[in-house]
C-alpha positions as CSV (number, residue, x, y, z in Angstrom):
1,X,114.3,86.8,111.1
2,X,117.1,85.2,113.4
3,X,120.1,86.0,111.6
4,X,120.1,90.5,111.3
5,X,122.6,92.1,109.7
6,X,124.7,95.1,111.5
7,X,123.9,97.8,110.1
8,X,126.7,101.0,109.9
9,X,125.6,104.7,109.2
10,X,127.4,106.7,107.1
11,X,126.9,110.5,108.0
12,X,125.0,111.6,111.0
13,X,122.3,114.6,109.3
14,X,118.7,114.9,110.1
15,X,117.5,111.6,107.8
16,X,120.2,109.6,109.5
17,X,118.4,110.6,112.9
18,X,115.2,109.5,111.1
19,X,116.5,106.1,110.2
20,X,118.6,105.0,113.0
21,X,115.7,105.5,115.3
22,X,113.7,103.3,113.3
23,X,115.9,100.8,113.4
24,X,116.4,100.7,117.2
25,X,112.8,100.9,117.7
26,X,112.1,97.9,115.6
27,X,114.9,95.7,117.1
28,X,117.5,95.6,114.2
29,X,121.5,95.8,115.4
30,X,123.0,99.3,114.7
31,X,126.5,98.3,115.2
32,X,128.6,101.3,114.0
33,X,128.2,105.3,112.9
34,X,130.7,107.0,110.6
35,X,131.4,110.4,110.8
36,X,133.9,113.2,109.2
37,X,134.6,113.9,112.7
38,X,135.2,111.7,115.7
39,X,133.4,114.4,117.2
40,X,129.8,113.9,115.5
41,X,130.3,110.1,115.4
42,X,130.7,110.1,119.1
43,X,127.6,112.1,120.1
44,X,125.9,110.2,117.2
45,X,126.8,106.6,119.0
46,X,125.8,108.2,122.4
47,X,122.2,109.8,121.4
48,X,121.5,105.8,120.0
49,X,123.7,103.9,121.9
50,X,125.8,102.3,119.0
51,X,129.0,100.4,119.9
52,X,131.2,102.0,117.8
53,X,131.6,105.4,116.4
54,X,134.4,106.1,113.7
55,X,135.7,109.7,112.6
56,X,136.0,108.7,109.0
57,X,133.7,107.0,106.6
58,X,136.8,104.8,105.6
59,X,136.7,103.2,108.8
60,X,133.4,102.8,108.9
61,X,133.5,100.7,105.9
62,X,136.5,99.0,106.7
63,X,135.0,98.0,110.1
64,X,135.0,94.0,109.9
65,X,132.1,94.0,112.6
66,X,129.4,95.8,109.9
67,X,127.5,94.1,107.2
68,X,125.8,97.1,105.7
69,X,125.7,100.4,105.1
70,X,123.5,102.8,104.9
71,X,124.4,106.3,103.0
72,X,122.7,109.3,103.9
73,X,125.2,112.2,102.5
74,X,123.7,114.8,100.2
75,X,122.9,113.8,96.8
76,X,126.1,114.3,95.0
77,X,128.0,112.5,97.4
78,X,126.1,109.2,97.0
79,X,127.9,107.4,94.3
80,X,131.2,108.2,95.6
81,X,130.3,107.1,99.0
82,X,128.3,104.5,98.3
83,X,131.1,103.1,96.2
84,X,133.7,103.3,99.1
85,X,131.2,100.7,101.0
86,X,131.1,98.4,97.8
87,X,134.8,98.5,97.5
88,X,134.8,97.0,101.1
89,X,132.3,94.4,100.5
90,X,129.6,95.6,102.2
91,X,125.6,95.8,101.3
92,X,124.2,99.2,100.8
93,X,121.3,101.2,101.0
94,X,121.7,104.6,99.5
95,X,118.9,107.5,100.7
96,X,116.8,108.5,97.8
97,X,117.4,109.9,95.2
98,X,120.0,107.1,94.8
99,X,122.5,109.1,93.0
100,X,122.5,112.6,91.2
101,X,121.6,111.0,87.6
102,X,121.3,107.8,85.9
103,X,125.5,107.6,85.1
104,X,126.0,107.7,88.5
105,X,123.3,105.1,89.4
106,X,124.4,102.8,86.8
107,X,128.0,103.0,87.6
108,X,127.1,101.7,91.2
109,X,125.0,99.2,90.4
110,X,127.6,97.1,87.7
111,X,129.9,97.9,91.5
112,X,127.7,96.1,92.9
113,X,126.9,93.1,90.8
114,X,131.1,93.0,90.2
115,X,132.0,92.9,94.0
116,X,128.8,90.2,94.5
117,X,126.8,92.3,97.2
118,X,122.9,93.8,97.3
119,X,122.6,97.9,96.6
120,X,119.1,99.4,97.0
121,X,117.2,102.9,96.9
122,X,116.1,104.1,99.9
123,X,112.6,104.6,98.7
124,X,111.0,104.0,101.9
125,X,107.5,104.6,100.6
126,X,107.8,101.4,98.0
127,X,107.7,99.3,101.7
128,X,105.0,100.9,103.3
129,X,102.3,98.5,104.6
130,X,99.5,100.9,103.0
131,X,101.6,101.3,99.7
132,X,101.7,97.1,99.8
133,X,97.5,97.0,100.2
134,X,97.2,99.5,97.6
135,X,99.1,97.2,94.7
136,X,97.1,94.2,96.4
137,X,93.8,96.3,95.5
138,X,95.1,97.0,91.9
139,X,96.5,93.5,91.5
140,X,92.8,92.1,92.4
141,X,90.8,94.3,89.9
142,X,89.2,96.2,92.2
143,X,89.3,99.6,90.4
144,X,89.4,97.7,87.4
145,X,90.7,99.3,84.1
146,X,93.8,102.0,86.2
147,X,93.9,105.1,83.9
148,X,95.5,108.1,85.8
149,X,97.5,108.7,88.9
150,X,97.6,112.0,90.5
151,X,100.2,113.1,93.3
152,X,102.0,116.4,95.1
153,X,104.7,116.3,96.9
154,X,105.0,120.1,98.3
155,X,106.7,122.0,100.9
156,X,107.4,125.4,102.2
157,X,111.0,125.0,102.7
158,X,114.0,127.2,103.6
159,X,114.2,130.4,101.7
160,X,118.0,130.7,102.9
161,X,120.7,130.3,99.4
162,X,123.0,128.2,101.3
163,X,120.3,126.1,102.2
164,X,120.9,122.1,101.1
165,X,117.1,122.7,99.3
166,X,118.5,125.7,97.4
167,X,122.1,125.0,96.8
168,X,122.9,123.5,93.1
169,X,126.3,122.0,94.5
170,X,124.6,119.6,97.0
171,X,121.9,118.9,94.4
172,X,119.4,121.3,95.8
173,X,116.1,121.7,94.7
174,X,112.5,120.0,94.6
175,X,112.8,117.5,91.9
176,X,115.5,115.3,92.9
177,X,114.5,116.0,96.7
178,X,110.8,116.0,96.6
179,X,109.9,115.1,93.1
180,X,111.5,111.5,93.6
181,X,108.5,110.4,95.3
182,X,105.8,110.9,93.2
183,X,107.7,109.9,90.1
184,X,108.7,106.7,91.9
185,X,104.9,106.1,93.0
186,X,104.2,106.5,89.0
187,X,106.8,103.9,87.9
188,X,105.9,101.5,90.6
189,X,102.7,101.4,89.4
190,X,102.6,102.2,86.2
191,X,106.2,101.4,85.0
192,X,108.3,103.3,82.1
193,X,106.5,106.7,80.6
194,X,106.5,106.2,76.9
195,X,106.7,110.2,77.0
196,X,107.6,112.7,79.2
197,X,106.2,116.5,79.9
198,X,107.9,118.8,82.3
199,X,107.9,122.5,83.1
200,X,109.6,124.0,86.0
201,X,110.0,127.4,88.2
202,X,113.7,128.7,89.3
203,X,115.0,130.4,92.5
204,X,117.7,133.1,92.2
205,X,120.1,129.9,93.1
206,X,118.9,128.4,89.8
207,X,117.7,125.5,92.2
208,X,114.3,124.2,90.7
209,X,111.6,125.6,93.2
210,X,108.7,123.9,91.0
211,X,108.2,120.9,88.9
212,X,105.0,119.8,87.1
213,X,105.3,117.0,85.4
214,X,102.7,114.3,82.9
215,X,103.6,111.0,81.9
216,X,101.5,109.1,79.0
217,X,101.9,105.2,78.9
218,X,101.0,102.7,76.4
219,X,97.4,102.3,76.7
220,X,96.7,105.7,77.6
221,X,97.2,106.1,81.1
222,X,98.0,109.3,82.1
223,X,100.3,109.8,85.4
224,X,100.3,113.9,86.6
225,X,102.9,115.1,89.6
226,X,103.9,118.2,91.4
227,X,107.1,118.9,93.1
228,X,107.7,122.3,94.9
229,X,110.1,123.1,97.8
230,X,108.0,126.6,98.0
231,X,105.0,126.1,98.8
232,X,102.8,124.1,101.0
233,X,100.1,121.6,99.0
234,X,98.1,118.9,100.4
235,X,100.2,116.2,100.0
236,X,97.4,113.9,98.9
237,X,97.6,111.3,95.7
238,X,95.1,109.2,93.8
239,X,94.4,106.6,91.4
240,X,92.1,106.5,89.7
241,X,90.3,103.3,87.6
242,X,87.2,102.7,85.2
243,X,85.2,101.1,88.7
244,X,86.3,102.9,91.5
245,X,89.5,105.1,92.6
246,X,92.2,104.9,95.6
247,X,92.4,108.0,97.4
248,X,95.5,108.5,99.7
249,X,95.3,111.0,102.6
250,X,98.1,113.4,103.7
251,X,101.3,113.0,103.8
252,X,100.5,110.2,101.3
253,X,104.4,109.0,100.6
254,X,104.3,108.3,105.0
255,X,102.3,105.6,106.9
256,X,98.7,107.3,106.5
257,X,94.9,106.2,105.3
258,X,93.1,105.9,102.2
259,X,89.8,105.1,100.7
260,X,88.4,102.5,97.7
261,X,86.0,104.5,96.8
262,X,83.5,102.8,94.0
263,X,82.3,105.3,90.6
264,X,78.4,105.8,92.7
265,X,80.6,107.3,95.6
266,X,80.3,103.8,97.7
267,X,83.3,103.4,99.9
268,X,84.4,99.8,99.4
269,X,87.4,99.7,101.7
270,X,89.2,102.1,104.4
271,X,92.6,101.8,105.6
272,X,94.3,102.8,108.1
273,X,98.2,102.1,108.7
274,X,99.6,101.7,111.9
275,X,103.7,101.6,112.2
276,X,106.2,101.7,115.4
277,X,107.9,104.9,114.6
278,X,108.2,106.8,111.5
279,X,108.3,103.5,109.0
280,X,111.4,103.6,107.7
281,X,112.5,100.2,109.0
282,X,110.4,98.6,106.8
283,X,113.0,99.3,104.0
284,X,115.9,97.7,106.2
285,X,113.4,94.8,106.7
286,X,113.6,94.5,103.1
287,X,117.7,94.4,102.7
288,X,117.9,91.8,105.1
289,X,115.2,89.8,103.6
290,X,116.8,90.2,100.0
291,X,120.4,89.1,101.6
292,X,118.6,86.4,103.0
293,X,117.4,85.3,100.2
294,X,120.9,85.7,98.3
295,X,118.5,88.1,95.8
296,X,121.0,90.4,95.3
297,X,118.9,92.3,92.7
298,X,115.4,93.6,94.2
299,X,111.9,92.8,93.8
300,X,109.7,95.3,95.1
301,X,112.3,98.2,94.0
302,X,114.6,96.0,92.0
303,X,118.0,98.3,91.2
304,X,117.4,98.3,87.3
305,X,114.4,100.3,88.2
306,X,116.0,102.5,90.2
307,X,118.3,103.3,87.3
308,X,115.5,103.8,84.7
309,X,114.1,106.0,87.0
310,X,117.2,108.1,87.4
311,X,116.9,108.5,83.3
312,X,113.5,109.9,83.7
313,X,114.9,112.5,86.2
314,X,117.6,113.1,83.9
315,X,114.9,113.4,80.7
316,X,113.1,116.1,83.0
317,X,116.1,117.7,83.9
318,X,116.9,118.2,80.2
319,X,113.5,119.6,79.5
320,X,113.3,122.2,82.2
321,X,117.2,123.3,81.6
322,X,118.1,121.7,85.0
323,X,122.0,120.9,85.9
324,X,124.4,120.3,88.5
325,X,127.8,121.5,88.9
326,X,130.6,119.2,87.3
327,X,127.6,117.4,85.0
C-alpha cells in the first residue's frame, strides 16, 4: 500500500502501548498522540517517536495532519470519544468492546455513515492470519457439517476494587472485557444466536467475575463460551464438524497454532502463525485497505455486526442482572 493513512492515538494506557508498537514495527505513519495531559502525550510521542503530541483529545482530533483515529479509553468513554473524532471528520477504530451497549454502538455508527467516514471494532483477532486459514478450512468443507464451537477466555486478574477489571463505572468486569472475544469468534462464524443462555458470578464490586454462556443456532449448532477475570483457564477454543475438528492452541484469540484433526484422530493440517510483533497491525492493515477501497462499511467485521453483537452483550447482560452506571 503506497498511500498510508496517519494514524493519531487517543489515550496513552497499556493497549495503546500494545498498538502503537505494532504499528511502528510494521511501517505504518503514527503521526500524532492525544493525551489529557501535555505531560503523558509528551513522554507517549518520545517512547515511539511520534511528531506530535497534544494535551487534549480535542486537539488531537482537530489536528489537520491525522487521518484516523484510534480510541483506546475505557469502555464507557468510547462513544463519546469516538464521536469527538467523527465530528472532525476523521476514520476511527474504537478498541473492543466498541461501546458499552448496543445504543451506544448504534449511535456511532448512523455518526459515521452521516459525516461519510469508516468506524470499525478493534477486534484484532477477526484479522489474524490463523483466524483467516481457519474460515478458509470451514469455507472448503474440510470439517464438513460445523456443529459446535467451544472457547475460554480466562484470566487471573487484579483482585484490587478500584481496579479498571472490577470497577462498574469504567465498565469493569469479564464479559465486556474478556467475554467479547469468544462471543465475537461465535458470531464470526456462526453468525446471530437464535437463543441465548447466560449465567454469571459477582465480585463484592458487583463487577461480573464469571460468565458462561450457550448459543443455539438454526440448524442446531451449538456455540459454548467462558469468560472469567478470576481465574486462570487454558485459553484454548475448538470447532468442531461431522468430519474432523479445528483445535486452537493457547492464547487462541493471539497469533498461535492449531490442528485439523480428522474424526480417526488423523491430523490433516498444522499451523503455525508467525507475526512481527504482537499482531495487532493487521487490524490497521484492514482500515486502510477499507478506506482505500472507499468501503466505508466492513467486510470481515462489517460495523452492523459489531452492533448486533453489542445486542447480544446486552441480552446477557439482562440475563445475569448485569448494569452500568448511568444505563
Amino acid at each position: 500500500m503506497t498511500d498510508r493513512l496517519r494514524w493519531g492515538i487517543l489515550a496513552t494506557g497499556g493497549i495503546a502501548r500494545l498498538f502503537t508498537n505494532d504499528l511502528k514495527l510494521n511501517g505504518f505513519t503514527v503521526q500524532a498522540v492525544g493525551s489529557r495531559s501535555q505531560q503523558s502525550a509528551d513522554a507517549f510521542a518520545a517512547e515511539f517517536e511520534i511528531p506530535t503530541a497534544h494535551g487534549s483529545y480535542e486537539a488531537l482530533v482537530a489536528d489537520p495532519d491525522v487521518d484516523v483515529i484510534y480510541v483506546s479509553t475505557p469502555h464507557p468513554m468510547h462513544a463519546s470519544n469516538a464521536m469527538l473524532a467523527l465530528e472532525a471528520g476523521k476514520h476511527v477504530l474504537i478498541e473492543k468492546p466498541f461501546a458499552v451497549n448496543a445504543g451506544e454502538a448504534q449511535a456511532i455508527a448512523d455518526l459515521a455513515r452521516a459525516k461519510g467516514v469508516l468506524v470499525l471494532e478493534a477486534m484484532w483477532t477477526r484479522y489474524l492470519p490463523h483466524m483467516v486459514r481457519i474460515r478458509e478450512i470451514i469455507a472448503a468443507g474440510t470439517l464438513g457439517e460445523v456443529r459446535t464451537l467451544m472457547a475460554d477466555h480466562t484470566q487471573l486478574l487484579s483482585d484490587d476494587p478500584t481496579h479498571r477489571i472490577n470497577a462498574l463505572e469504567l465498565g469493569g468486569g469479564a464479559l465486556l472485557d474478556l467475554g467479547i472475544y469468544p462471543i465475537s469468534f461465535a458470531w464470526d462464524l456462526f453468525g446471530e444466536p437464535v437463543t441465548v443462555q447466560a449465567t454469571a458470578t459477582f465480585k463484592g464490586t458487583g463487577a461480573d467475575a464469571q460468565v458462561a454462556t450457550v448459543f443455539g443456532y438454526e440448524g442446531g449448532r451449538v456455540a459454548s463460551t467462558l469468560s472469567a477475570s478470576d481465574t486462570k483457564g487454558p485459553n484454548v477454543a475448538s470447532v468442531l464438524g461431522t468430519l474432523a475438528r479445528i483445535d486452537i492452541d493457547e492464547v487462541w484469540y493471539t497469533p498461535t497454532s492449531f490442528r485439523v484433526v480428522a474424526a480417526d484422530g488423523t491430523v490433516i493440517e498444522e499451523y503455525s502463525s508467525e507475526v512481527v510483533g504482537r499482531g495487532m497491525h493487521f487490524q490497521a492493515e484492514a482500515v486502510e485497505r477499507l478506506v482505500a477501497e472507499g468501503n466505508l462499511t466492513g467486510d470481515v467485521l462489517p460495523i452492523d455486526e459489531t452492533v448486533a453483537i453489542l445486542g447480544t452483550l446486552d441480552a446477557i447482560r439482562g440475563q445475569i442482572g448485569l448494569r452500568y452506571p448511568g444505563e
